[in-house]
C-alpha positions in Angstrom: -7.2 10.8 4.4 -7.7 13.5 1.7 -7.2 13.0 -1.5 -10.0 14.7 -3.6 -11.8 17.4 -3.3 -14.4 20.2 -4.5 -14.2 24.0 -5.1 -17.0 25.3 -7.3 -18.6 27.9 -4.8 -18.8 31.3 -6.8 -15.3 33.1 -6.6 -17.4 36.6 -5.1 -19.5 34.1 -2.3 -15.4 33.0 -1.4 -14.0 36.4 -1.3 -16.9 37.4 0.9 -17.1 34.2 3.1 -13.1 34.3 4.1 -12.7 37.6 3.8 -10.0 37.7 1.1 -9.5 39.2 -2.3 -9.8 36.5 -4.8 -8.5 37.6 -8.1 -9.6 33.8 -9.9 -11.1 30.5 -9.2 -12.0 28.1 -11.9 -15.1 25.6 -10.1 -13.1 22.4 -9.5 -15.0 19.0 -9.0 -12.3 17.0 -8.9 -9.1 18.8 -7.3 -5.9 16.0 -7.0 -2.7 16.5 -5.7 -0.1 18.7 -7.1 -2.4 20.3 -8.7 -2.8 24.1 -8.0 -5.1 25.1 -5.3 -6.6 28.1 -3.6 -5.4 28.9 -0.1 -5.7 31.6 2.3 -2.4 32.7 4.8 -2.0 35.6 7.0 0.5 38.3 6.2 0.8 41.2 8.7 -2.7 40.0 10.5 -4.2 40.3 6.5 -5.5 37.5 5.0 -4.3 36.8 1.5 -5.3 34.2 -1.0 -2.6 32.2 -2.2 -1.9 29.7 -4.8 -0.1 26.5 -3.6 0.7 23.4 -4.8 -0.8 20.5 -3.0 2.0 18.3 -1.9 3.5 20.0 0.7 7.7 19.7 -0.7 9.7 20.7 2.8 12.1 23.2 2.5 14.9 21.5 2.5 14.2 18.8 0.3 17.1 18.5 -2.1 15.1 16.9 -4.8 11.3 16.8 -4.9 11.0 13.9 -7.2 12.2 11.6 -4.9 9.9 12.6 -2.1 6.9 10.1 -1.5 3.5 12.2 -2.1 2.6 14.1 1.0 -0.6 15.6 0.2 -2.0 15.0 4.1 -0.3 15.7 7.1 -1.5 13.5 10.4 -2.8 15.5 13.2 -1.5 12.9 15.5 2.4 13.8 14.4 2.1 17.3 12.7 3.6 18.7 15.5 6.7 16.4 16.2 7.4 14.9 12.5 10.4 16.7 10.5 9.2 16.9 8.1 6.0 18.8 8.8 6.9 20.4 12.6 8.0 23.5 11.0 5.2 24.3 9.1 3.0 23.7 11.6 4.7 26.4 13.8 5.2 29.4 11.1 3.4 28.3 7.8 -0.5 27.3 8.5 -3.0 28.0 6.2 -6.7 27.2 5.2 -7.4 24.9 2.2 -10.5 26.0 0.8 -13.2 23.7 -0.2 -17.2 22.7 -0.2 -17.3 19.1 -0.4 -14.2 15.8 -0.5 -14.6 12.2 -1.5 -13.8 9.6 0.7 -14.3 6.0 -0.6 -16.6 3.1 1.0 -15.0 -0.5 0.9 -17.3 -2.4 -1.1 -19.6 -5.6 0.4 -18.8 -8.0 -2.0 -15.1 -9.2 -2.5 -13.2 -8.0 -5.8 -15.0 -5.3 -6.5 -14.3 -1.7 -6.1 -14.3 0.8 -3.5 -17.2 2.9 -3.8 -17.1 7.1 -3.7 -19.2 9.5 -1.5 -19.0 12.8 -1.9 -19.2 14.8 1.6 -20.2 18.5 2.5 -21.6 20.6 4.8 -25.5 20.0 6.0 -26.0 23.3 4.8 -24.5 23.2 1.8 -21.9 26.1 2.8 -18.0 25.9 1.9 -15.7 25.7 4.6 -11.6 26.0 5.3 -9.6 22.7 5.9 -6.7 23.1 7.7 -3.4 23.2 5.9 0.5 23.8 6.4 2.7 25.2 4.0 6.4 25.5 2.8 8.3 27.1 0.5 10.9 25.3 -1.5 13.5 25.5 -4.8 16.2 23.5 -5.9 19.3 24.0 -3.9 21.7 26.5 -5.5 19.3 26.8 -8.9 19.2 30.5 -8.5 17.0 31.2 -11.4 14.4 28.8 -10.1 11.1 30.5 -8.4 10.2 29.8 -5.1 7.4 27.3 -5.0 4.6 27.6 -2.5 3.5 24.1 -1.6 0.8 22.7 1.3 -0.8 19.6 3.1 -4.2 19.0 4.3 -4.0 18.0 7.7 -6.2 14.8 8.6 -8.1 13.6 11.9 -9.6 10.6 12.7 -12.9 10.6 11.4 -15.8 11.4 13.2 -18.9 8.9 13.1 -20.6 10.7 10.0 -17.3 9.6 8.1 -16.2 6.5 10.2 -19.0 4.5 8.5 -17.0 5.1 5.1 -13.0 5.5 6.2 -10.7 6.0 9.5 -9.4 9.1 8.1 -11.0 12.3 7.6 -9.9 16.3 6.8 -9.9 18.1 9.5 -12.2 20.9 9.1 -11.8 24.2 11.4 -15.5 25.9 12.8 -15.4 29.2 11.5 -14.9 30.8 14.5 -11.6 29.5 14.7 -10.2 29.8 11.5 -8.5 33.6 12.5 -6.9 31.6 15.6 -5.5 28.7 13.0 -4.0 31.3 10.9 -1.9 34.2 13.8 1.0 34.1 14.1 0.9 34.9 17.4 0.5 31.5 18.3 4.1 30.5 15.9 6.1 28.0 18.1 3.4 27.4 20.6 2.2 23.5 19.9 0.1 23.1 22.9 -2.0 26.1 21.7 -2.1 25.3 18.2 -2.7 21.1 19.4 -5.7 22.1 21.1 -7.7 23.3 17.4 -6.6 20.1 15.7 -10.1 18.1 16.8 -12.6 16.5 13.9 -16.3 18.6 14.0 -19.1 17.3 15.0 -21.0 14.6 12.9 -23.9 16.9 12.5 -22.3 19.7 10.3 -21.9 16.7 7.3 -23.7 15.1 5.4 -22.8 12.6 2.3 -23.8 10.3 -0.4 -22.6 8.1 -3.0 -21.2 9.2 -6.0 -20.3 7.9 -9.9 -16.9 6.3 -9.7 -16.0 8.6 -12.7 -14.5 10.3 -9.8 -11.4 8.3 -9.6 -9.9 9.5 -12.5 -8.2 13.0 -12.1 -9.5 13.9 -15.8 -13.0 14.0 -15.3 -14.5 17.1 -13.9 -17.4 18.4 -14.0 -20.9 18.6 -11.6 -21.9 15.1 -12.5 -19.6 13.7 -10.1 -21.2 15.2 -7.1 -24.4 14.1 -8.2 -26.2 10.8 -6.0 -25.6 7.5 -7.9 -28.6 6.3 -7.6 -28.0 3.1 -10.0 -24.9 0.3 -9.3 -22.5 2.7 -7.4 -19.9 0.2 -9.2 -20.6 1.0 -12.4 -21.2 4.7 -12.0 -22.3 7.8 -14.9 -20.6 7.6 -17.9 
């Protein structure tokens, strides 16, 4: 699964990398759902950054408080579950990002999982595939529309295996355009065919301070290599 991740590349490097004009971006080292993230969609063969919420709410959700927290969208089922299929046909977009976590069961029994922080072997930021929907309370007229997306998963490839089953799937850049036309709206089998982990070799990860597992602490410690009791962490 997905559910923490980085975004501190400088906003200019971004705007250059995907192409897009990118009015803000605060350096995240912690980003956790439904929280407000950067994506990129296509409108009119333009890419356009776009602010989402993570936590895809479907579009006909009657009320999203009672909706169980669907941040990560299986690649497995994307294309046949309800409440994701039509996303996946008319609403795709990248997630932008240069590192996750994922976390390691630990050895010994009782204690706590322990957190790696993963990123490109070259240190470069990359696009996560996403869906997206837009959603407001039925009949609350005054309400705005409210973008909101999942990260779509993969099983993991055997960089990540070693630490969980689950991993983000991450497009090559040289599909990314194909990920994003919409020339390619309500055909599955074409769109199926990207939704494959990359290759071990384009990662690399270490262990990290378990600071990370609370949502409030952020900043560039927590990508830094815990070299003492992974347990016990910076503080």
């Amino acid at each position: 699964m997905c559910g923490r991740y980085t975004l501190y590349t400088e906003r200019e490097i971004l705007a250059r990398r995907f192409e897009i004009d990118l009015a803000e971006s605060a350096p995240s080292y912690n980003i956790a759902p439904t929280q407000s993230i950067v994506t990129v969609i296509s409108e009119n063969g333009t890419r356009v950054a776009a602010r989402m919420r993570w936590g895809l709410i479907p579009s006909w959700a009657k009320d999203e408080t009672k909706l169980p927290q669907m941040i990560n969208a299986r690649a497995e089922t994307v294309a046949t579950r309800s409440a994701y299929r039509d996303a996946f046909r008319h609403h795709r977009c990248l997630v932008l990002a240069d590192g996750f976590y994922e976390w390691q069961q630990a050895l010994e029994a009782g204690r706590r999982k322990i957190p790696h922080w993963i990123s490109r072997a070259d240190g470069e930021p990359f696009a996560m595939a996403g869906i997206w929907s837009t959603w407001r309370r039925k009949g609350d007229l005054e309400q705005s529309w409210l973008r909101s997306c999942a990260i779509i998963t993969t099983a993991a490839n055997e960089a990540v295996s070693q630490l969980h089953d689950r991993m983000p799937l991450i497009l090559p850049r040289e599909v990314e355009s194909t990920w994003l036309d919409h020339g390619l709206d309500d055909n599955p089998v074409e769109l199926e065919k990207l939704l494959v982990p990359v290759g071990p070799s384009l990662l690399r990860s270490h262990p990290v301070s378990t600071r990370v597992n609370s949502a409030r602490n952020d900043d560039a410690r927590l990508i830094q290599f815990c070299d003492d009791d992974p347990q016990l962490g910076f503080f």
